[in-house]
TORMAR-577180 format. One line per field, with one value per atom (N, C-alpha, C): atom name; x, y, z. Coordinates in steps of 0.001 Angstrom, whole numbers, plus 500000, padded with zeros to 6 digits. Layout:
N
atomo	CA / ...
x	X / ...
y	Y / ...
z	Z / ...
This chain:
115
atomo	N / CA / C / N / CA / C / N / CA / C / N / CA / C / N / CA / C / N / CA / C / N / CA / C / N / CA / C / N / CA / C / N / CA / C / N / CA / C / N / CA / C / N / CA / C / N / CA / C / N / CA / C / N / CA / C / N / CA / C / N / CA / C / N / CA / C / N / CA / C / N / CA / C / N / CA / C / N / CA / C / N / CA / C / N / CA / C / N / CA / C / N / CA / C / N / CA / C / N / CA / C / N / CA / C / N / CA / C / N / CA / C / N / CA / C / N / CA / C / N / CA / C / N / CA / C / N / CA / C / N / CA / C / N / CA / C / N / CA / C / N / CA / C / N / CA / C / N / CA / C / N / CA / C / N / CA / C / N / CA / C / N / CA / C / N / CA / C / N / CA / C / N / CA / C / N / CA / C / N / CA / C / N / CA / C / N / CA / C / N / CA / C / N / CA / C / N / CA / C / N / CA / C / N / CA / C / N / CA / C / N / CA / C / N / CA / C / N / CA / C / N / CA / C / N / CA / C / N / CA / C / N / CA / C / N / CA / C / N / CA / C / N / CA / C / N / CA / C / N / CA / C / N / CA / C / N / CA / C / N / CA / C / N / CA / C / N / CA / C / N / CA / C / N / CA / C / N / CA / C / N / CA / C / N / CA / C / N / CA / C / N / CA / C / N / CA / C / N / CA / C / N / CA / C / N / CA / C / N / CA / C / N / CA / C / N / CA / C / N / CA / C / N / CA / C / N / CA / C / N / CA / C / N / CA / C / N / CA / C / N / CA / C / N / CA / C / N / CA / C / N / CA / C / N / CA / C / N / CA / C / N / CA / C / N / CA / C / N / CA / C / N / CA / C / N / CA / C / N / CA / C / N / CA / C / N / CA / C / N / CA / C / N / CA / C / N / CA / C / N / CA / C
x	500628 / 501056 / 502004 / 503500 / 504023 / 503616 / 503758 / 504107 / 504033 / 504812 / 505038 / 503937 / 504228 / 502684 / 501286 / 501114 / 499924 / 499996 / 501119 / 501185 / 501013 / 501496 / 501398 / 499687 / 498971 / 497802 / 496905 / 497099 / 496154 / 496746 / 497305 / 497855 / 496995 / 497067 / 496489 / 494859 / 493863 / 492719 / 492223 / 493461 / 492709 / 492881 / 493755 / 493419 / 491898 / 492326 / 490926 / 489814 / 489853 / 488553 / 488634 / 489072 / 489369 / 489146 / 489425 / 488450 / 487091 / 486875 / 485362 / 484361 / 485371 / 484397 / 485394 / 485676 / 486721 / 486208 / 485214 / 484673 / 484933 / 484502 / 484997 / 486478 / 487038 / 488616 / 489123 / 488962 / 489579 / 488948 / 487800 / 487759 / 488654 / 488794 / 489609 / 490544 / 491190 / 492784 / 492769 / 491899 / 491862 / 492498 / 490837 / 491099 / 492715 / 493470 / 494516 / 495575 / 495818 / 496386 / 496404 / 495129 / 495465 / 495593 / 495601 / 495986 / 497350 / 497559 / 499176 / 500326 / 499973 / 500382 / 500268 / 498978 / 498770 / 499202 / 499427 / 499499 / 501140 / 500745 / 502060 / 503113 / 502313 / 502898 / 503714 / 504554 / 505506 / 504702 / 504824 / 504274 / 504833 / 506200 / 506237 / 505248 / 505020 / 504324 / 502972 / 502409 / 501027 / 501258 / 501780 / 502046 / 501822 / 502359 / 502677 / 500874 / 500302 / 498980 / 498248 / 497935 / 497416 / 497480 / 498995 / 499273 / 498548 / 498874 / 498101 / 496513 / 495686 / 494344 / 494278 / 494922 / 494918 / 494934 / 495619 / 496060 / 494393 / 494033 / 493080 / 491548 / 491537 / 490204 / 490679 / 491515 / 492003 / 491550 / 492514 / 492705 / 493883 / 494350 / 495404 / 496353 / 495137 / 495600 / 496271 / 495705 / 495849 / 497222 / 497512 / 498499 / 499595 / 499340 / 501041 / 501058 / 500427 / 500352 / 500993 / 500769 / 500979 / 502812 / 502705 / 504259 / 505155 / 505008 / 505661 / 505752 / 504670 / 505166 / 505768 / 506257 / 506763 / 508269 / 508747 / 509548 / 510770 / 509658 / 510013 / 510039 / 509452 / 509639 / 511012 / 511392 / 512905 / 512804 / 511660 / 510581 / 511646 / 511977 / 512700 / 511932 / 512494 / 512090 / 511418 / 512386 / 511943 / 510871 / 511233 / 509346 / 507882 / 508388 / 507368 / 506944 / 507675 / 507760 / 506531 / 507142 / 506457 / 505252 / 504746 / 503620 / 502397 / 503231 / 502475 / 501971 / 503262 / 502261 / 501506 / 501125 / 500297 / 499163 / 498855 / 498013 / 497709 / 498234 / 497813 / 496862 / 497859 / 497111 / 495651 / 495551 / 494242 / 493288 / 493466 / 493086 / 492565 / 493818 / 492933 / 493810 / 493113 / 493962 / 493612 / 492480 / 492766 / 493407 / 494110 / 494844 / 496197 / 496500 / 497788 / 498129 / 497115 / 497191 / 497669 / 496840 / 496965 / 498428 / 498776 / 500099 / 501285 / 501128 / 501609 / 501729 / 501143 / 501148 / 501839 / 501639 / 502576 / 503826 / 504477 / 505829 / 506260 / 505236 / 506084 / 506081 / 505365 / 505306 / 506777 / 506812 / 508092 / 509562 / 509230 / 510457 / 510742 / 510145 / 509783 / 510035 / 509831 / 509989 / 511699 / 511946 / 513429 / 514210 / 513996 / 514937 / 514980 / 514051 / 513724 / 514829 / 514457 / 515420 / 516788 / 516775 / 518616 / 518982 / 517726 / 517979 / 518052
y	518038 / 517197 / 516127 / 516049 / 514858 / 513839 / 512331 / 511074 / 510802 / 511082 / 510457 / 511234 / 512609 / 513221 / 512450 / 512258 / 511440 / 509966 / 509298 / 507799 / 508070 / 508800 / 509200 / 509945 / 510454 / 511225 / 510339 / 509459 / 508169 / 507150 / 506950 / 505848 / 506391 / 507845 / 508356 / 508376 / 508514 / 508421 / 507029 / 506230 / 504729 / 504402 / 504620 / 505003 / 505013 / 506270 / 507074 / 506065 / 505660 / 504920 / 503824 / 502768 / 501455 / 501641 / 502980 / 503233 / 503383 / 504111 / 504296 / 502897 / 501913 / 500721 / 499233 / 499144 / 498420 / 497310 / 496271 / 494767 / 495122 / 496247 / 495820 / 495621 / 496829 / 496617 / 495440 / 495035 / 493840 / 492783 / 492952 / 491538 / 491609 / 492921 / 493632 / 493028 / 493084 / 492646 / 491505 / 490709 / 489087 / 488793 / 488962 / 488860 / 488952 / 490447 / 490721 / 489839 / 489487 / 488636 / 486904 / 487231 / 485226 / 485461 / 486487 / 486530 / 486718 / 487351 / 487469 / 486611 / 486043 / 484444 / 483303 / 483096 / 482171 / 481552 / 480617 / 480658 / 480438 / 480057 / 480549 / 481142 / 482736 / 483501 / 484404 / 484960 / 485633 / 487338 / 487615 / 489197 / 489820 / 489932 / 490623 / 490871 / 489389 / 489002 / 489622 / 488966 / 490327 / 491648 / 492011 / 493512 / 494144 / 493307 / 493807 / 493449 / 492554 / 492196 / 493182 / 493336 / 494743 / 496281 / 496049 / 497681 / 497529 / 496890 / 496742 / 496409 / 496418 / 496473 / 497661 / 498147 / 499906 / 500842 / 500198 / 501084 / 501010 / 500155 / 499391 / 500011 / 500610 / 501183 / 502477 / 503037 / 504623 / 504837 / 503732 / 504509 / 504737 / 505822 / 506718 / 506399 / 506477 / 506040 / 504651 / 504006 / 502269 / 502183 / 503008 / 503078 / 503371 / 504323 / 505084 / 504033 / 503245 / 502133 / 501423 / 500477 / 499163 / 499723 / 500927 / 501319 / 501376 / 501774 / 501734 / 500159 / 499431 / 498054 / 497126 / 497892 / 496942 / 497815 / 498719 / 498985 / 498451 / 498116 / 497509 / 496050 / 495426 / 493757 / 493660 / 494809 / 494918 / 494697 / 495420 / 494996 / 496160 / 496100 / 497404 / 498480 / 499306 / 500471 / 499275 / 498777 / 497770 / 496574 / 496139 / 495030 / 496228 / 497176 / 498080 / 498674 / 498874 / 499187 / 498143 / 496760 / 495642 / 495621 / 495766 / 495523 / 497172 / 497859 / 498894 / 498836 / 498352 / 498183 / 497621 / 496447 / 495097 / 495638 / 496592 / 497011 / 498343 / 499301 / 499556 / 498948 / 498062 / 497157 / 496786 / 496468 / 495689 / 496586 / 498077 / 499235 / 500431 / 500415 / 501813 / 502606 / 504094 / 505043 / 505632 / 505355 / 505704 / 504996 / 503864 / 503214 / 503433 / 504546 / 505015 / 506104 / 506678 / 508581 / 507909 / 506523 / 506406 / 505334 / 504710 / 504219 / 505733 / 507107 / 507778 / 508097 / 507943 / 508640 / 507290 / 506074 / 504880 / 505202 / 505622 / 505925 / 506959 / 508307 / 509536 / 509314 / 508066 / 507943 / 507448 / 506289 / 505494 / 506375 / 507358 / 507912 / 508437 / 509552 / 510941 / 509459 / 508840 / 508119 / 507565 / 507066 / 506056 / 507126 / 508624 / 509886 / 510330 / 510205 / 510460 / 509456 / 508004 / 507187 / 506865 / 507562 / 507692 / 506535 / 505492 / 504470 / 504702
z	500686 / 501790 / 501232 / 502283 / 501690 / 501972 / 501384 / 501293 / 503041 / 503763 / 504804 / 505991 / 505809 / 506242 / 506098 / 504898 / 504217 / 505117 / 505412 / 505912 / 507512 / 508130 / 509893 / 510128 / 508968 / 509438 / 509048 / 508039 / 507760 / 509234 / 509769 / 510641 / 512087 / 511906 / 513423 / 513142 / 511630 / 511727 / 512127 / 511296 / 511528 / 512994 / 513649 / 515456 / 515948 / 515317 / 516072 / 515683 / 514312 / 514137 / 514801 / 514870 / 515901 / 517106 / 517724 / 519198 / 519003 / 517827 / 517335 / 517332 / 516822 / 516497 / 516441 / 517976 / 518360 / 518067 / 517848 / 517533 / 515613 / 515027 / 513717 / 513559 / 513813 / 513922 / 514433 / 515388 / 515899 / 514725 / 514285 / 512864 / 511753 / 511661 / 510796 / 510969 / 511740 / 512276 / 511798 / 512547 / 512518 / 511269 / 510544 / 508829 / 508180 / 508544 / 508328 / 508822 / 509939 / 510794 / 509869 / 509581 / 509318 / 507580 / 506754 / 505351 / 505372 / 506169 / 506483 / 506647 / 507282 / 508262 / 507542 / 506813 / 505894 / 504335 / 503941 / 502148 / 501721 / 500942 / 500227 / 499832 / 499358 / 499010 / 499993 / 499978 / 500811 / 500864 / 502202 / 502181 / 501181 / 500754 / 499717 / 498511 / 498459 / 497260 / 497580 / 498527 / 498906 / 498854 / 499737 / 499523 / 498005 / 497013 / 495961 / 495249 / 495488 / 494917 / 496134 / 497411 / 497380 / 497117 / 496398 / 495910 / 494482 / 493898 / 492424 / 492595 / 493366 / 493727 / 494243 / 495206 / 495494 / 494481 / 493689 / 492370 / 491243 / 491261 / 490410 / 490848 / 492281 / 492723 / 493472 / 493132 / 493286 / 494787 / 495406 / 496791 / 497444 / 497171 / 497227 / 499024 / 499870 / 501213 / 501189 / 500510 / 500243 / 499849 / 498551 / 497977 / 498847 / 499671 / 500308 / 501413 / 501953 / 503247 / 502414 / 500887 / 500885 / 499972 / 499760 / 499196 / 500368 / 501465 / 502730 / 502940 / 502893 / 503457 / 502698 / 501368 / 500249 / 500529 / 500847 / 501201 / 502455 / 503651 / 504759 / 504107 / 503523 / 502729 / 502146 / 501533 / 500746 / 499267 / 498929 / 497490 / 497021 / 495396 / 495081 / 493404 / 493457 / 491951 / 491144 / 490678 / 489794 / 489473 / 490553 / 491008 / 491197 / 491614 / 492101 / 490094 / 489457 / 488230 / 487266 / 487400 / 487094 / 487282 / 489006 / 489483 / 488958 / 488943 / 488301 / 486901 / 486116 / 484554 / 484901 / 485451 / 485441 / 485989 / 486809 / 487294 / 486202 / 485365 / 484712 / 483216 / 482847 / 481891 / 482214 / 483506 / 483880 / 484242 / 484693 / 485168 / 483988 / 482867 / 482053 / 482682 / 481843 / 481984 / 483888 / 484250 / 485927 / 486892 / 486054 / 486909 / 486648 / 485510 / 484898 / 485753 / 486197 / 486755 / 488486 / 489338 / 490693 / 490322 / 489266 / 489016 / 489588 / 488771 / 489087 / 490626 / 491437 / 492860 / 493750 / 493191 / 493358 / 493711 / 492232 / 492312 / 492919 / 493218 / 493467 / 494721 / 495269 / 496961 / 497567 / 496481 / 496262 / 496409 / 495447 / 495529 / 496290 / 496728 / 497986 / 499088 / 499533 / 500853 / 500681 / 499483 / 499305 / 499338 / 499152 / 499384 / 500324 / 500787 / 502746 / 503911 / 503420 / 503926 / 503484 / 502402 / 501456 / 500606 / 500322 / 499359 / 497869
């Protein structure tokens, strides 16, 4: 399955689940909503500290969501490069193998959109 397959069939379960259990989701949101909105740091800058925690507890779904939204931020190869060692360093070698699926998401999508 590609990259973007993987991002539209994760986007339609988490649907489905939020009808499933609409008072968590909506806390969900909240939560999301005011980390978002809040602080300092620029979404980019999040984006990039939840891809390197995605990366760090091998969740692959996590990963192709927070590579798409570092994309739409205008995050590029290179920061994405950065944030991956750093998350390997701190991770070990299973954070070297979900580093890999990082980038091939990265790429397969920036060839898709012609960047």
């Amino acid at each position: 399955m590609d990259y973007q397959t993987k991002i539209d069939t994760m986007r339609d379960e988490l649907r489905t689940l939020y009808k499933a259990i609409p008072e968590t989701a909506k806390g969900f949101s909240a939560l999301s909503k005011g980390v978002k909105e809040g602080g300092v740091l620029g979404m980019k800058e999040k984006e990039f500290i939840a891809l390197g925690i995605a990366v760090g507890v091998r969740c692959e779904p996590c990963i192709v969501l927070h590579v798409d939204a570092l994309m739409k931020e205008g995050a590029t190869r290179e920061e994405l490069g950065d944030v991956l060692a750093m998350a390997v360093q701190m991770g070990g070698g299973p954070a070297m193998m979900y580093a890999g699926h990082a980038l091939a998401c990265w790429d397969e999508l920036a060839a898709a959109k012609g960047m």
